[in-house]
C-alpha positions as CSV (number, residue, x, y, z in Angstrom):
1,X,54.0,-77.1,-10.6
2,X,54.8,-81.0,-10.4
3,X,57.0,-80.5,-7.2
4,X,54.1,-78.9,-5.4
5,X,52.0,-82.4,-6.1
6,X,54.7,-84.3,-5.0
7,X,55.6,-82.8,-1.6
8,X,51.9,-82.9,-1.0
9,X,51.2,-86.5,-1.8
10,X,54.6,-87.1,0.5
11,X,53.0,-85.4,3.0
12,X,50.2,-87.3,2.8
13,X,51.8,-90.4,2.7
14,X,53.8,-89.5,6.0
15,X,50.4,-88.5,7.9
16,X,49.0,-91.5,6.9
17,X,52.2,-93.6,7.9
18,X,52.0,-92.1,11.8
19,X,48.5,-92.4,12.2
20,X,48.8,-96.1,11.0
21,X,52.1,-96.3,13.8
22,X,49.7,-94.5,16.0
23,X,46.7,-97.0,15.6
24,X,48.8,-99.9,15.7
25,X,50.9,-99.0,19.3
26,X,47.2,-98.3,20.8
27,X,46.0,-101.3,20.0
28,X,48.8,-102.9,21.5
29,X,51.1,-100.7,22.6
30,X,53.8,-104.0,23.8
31,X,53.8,-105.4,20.5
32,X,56.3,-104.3,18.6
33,X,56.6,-100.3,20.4
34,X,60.3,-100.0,19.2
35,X,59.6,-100.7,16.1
36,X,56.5,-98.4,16.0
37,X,58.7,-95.7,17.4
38,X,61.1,-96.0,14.3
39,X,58.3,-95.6,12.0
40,X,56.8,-92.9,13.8
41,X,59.9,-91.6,13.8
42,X,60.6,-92.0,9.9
43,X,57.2,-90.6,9.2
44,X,58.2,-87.7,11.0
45,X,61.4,-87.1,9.0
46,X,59.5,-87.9,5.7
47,X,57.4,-85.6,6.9
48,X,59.7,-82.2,7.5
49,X,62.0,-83.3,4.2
50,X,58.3,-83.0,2.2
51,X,57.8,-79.7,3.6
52,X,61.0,-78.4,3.2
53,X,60.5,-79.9,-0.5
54,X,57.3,-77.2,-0.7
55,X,58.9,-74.3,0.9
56,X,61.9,-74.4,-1.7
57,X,59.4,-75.2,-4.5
58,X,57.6,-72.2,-3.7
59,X,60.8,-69.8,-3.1
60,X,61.8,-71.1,-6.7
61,X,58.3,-70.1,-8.1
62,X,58.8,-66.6,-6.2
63,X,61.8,-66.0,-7.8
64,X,60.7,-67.0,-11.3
65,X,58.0,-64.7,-10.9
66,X,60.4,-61.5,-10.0
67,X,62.5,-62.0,-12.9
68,X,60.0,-62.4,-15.5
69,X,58.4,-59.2,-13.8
């Protein structure tokens, strides 16, 4: 199912969006650390909205699958 591929390619993205933040405030954690906490931060949220994205893809599926069965 496409949604499955897209909550897990947003998931992706968002992993790869806080470990970037992550890197970045280590290697200089005065430089810009607000603005590394709002990403963070936005990663996170990306992050839950993907999954919730997967669970309700998969409830949908579940569902499907009891009324054809």
């Amino acid at each position: 199912m496409q949604a499955h591929a897209i909550a897990a390619a947003g998931i992706a993205a968002a992993t790869a969006r806080f470990e970037a933040s992550a890197r970045r405030t280590a290697a200089d954690p005065l430089a810009d650390l607000a603005g590394e906490t709002v990403e963070r931060m936005g990663a996170e949220l990306a992050l839950k909205a993907n999954v919730s994205v997967l669970k309700t893809a998969d409830e949908m599926t579940g569902t499907l699958l009891d009324m054809l069965a």
